[in-house]
C-alpha positions as CSV (number, residue, x, y, z in Angstrom):
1,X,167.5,125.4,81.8
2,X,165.5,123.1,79.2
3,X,162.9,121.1,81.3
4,X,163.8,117.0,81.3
5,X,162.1,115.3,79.2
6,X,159.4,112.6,80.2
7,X,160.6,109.3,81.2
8,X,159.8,106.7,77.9
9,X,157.6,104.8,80.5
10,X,155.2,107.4,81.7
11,X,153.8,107.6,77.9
12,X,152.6,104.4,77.2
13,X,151.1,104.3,80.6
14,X,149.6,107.4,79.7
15,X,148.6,106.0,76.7
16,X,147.4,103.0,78.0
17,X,144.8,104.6,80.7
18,X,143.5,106.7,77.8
19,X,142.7,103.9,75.4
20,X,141.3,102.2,78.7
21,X,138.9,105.0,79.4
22,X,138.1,105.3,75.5
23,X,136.9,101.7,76.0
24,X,134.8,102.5,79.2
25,X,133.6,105.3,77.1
26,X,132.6,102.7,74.6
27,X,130.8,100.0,76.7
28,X,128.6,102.6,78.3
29,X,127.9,103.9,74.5
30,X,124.4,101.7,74.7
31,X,123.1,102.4,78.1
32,X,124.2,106.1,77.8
33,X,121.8,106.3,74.7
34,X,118.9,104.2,75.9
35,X,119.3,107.0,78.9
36,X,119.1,110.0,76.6
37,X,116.2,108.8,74.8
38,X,114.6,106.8,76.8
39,X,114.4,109.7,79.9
40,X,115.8,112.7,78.5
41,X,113.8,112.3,75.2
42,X,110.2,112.7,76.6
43,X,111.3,115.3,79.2
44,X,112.6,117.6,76.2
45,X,109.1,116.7,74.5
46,X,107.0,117.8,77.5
47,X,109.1,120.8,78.0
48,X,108.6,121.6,74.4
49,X,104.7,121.2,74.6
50,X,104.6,123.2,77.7
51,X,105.9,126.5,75.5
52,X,103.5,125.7,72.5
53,X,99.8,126.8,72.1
54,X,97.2,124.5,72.6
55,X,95.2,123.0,69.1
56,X,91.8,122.4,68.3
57,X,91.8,118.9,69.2
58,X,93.5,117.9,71.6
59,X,96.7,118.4,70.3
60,X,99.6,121.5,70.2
61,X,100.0,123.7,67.4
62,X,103.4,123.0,66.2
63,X,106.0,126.4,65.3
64,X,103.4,128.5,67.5
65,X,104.3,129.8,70.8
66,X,102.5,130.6,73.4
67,X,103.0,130.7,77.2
68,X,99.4,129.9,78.3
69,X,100.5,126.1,79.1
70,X,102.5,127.6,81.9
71,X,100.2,130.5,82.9
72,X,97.4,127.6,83.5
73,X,99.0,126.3,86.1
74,X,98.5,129.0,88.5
75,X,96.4,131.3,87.1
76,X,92.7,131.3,85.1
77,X,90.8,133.7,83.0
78,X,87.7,134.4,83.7
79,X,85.6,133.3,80.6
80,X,83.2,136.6,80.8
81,X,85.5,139.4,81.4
82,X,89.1,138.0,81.2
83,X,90.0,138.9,84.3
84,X,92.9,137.2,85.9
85,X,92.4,134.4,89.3
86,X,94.6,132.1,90.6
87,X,93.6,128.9,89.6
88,X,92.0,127.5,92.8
89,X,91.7,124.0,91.5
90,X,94.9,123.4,90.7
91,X,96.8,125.3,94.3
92,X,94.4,122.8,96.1
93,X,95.4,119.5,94.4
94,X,99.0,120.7,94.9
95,X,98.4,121.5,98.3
96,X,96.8,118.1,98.8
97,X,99.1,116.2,96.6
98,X,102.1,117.2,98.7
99,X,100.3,117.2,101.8
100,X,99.0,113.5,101.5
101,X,102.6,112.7,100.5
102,X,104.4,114.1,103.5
103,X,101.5,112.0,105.5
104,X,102.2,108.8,103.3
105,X,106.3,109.6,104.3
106,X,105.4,109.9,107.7
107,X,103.2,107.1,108.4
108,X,105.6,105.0,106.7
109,X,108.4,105.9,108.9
110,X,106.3,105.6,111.7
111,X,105.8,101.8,110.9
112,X,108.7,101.4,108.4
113,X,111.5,102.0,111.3
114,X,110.1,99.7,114.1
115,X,109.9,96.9,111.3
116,X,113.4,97.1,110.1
117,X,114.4,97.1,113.5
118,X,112.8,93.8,114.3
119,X,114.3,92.3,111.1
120,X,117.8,93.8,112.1
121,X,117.4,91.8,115.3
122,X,116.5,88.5,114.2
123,X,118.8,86.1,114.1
124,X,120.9,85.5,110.5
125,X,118.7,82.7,109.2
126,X,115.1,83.8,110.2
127,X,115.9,87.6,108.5
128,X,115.3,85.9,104.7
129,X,111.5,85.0,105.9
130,X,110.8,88.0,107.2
131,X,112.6,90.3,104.0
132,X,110.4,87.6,102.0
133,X,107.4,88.6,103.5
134,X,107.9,91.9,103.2
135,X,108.5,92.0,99.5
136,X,105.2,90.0,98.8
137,X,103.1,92.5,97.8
138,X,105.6,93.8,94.9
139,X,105.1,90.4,93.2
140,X,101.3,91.6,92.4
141,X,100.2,94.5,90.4
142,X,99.7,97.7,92.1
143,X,96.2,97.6,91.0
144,X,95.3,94.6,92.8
145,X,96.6,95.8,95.8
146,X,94.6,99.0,95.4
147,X,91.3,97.0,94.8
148,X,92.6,94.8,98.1
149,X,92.9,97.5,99.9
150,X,89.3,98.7,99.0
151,X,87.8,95.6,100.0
152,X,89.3,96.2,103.6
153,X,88.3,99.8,103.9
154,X,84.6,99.8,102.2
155,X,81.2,100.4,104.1
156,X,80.7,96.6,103.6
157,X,84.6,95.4,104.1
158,X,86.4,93.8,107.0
159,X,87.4,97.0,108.6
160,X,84.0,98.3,109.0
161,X,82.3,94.7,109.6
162,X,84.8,94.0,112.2
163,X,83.9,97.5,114.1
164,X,80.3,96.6,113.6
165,X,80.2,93.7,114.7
166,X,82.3,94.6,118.4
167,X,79.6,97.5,118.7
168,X,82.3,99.9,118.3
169,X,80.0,101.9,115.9
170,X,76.2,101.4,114.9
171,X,77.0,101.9,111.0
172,X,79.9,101.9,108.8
173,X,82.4,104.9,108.5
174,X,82.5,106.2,105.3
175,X,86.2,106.2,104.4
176,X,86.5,105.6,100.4
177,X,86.8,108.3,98.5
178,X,88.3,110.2,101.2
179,X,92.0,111.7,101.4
180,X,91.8,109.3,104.5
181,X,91.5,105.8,102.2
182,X,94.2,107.5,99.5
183,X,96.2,107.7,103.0
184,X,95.8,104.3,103.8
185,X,96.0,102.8,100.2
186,X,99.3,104.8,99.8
187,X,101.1,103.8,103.0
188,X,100.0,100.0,102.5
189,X,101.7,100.1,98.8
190,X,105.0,102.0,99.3
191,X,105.7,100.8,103.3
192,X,108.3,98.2,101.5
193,X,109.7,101.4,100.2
194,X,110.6,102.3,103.5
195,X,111.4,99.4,105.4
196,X,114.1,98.0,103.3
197,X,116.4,101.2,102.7
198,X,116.3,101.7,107.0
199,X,116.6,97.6,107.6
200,X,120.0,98.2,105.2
201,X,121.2,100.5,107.0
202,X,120.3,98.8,110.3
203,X,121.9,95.5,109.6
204,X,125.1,97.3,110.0
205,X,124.8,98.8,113.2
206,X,127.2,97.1,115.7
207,X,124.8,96.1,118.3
208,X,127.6,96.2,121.2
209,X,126.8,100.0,120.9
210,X,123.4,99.9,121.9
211,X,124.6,97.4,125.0
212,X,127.0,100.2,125.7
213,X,124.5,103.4,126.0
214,X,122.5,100.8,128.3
215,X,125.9,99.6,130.6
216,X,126.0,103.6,130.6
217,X,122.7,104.0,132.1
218,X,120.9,105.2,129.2
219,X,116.7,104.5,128.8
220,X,115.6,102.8,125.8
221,X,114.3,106.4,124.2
222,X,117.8,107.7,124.7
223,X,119.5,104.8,122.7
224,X,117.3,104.6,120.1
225,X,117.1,109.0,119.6
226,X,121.4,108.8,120.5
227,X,122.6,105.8,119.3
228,X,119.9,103.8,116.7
229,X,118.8,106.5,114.4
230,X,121.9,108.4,114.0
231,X,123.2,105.4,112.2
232,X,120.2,104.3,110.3
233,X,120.0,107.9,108.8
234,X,120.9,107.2,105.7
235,X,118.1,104.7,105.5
236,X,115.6,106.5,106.9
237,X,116.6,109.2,103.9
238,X,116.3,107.3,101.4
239,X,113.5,105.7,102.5
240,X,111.5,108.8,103.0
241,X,112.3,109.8,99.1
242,X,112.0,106.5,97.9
243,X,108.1,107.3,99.3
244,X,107.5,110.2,98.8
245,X,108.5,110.6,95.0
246,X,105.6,107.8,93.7
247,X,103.3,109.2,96.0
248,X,103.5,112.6,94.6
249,X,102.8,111.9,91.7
250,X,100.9,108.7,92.2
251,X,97.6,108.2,89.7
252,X,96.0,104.7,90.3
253,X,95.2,104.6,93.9
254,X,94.1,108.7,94.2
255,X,91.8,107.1,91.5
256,X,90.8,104.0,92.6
257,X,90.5,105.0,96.5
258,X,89.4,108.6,95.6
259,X,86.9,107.9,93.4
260,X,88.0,110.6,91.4
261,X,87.1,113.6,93.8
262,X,90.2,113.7,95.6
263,X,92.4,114.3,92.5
264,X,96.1,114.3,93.3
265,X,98.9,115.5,90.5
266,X,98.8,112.7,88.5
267,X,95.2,112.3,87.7
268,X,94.9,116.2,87.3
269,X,97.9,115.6,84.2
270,X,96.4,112.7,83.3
271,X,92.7,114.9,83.0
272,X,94.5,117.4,80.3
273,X,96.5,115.0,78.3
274,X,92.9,113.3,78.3
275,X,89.2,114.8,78.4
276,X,90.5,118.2,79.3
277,X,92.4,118.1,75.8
278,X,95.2,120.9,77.1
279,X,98.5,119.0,76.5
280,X,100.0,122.2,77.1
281,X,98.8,122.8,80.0
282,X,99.3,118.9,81.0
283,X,102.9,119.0,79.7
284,X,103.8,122.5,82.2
285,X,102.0,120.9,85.4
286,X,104.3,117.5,84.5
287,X,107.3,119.9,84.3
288,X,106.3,121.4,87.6
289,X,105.6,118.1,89.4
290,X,109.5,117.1,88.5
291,X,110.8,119.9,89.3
292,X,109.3,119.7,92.7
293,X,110.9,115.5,92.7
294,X,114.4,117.5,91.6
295,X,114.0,119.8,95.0
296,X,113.4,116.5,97.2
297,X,116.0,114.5,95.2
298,X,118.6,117.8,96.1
299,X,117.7,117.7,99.6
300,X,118.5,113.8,99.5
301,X,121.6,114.3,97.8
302,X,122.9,117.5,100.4
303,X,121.7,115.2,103.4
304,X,123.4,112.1,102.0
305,X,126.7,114.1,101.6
306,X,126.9,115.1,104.6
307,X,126.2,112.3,106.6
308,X,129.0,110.4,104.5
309,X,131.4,113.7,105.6
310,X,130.3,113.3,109.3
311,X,131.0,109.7,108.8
């Protein structure tokens, strides 16, 4: 039996939502190609350096080959007998670069969640001065924060003046140029980072609930474990990438606050694309540092999926 033919109205409405999509299509056109060349255009030329030999002067030696860029990044030759190492200096400020990060995450949980929560609990018209205040600092130039931050942390700032002068020590602590002052310069520029994804998420919490775990004879460590940071997870998520990512592969304060001993990623790419003159090598090590902020941004993704199933 012959099928039946479609009703007359289905095809301009088919019609219609594909011209209508066409036209989305369209629209998008400009922001879809400032995308692609904008991002994906200096990705695909870093990717393409990383494969390519290194030239005489600082440059790559374009239609030759060569997988040395890569090799760099975890192994050296020995310059007397070409025997293979792993490339010591580069594993440590990996390690370290990850390792300060994690901290930086951490520490800004630590003090991100506790302020959110006092904003959350404000009342309505007092919230606005407190978001205010704590988006400030991103109306001044990261490095005049990092230089501010310096002044508070120096042998002769506030912080050691102020323990000085109680008597808590006889003579300044020597934190610049420490991985203790990149800490501390880290966590004070990316804490807004943190707080505002978790005070999102906990402006929406209905309240009654945490009245509830306490009519139900719950302490205050059970509510906020049980009740408070279930629901502000998705905050506290993002927050934590929305830290970590920048301070991975952060370049001015390890600089400023490290005094250029304690090298993170980004001054270590920024040494080869400059006095080290190996863009090849410069280009693989920037290839590696995304690919480990594609990893954290897959973990964000998985845990944001699920906690939209589960809710």
């Amino acid at each position: 039996m012959p099928s039946a033919a479609p009703h007359p109205a289905v095809r301009p409405r088919g019609a219609r939502r594909g011209r209508e999509i066409a036209r989305r299509w369209l629209l998008s056109a400009p922001a879809l190609l400032v995308i692609l060349v904008a991002a994906v255009g200096p990705l695909f030329v870093m990717a393409l350096y990383s494969v390519m030999a290194k030239g005489d002067f600082g440059d790559v030696r374009f239609g030759t080959f060569s997988s040395e860029g890569w090799f760099g990044v975890f192994f050296q030759r020995d310059i007397f007998d070409d025997t293979l190492t792993l490339a010591d200096a580069h594993l440590t400020i990996f390690w370290r670069s990850v390792v300060l990060s994690l901290q930086t995450t951490l520490a800004a949980l630590l003090l991100g969640v506790p302020t959110a929560y006092f904003i959350a609990t404000r009342p309505a018209r007092s919230r606005e001065i407190w978001l205010f205040l704590i988006t400030i600092p991103f109306w001044t130039n990261l490095l005049i924060r990092t230089f501010a931050i310096q002044e508070v942390i120096r042998n002769e700032g506030i912080l050691n003046g102020a323990l000085v002068g109680l008597g808590i020590v006889d003579r300044p602590v020597q934190i610049m140029f420490t991985d203790t002052a990149i800490l501390i310069g880290m966590v004070y520029v990316y804490l807004p980072l943190m707080v505002l994804p978790v005070y999102a998420s906990m402006e929406k919490i209905d309240f009654r609930l945490v009245e509830a775990g306490y009519d139900l004879y719950a302490g205050r460590l059970a509510v906020l474990r049980r009740i408070i940071l279930p629901l502000a997870r998705p905050g506290i998520v993002a927050g934590s990438i929305l830290v970590f990512i920048p301070s991975l592969g952060a370049y001015v304060t390890p600089r400023v606050l490290g005094g250029g001993k304690n090298m993170m990623l980004g001054n270590l790419i920024e040494l080869q694309f400059g006095p080290g003159r190996n863009w090849p090598l410069g280009a693989a090590i920037s290839i590696t540092l995304m690919a480990v902020v594609m990893l954290a941004l897959l973990v964000y993704v998985r845990n944001a999926t699920k906690g939209g199933q589960h809710g």
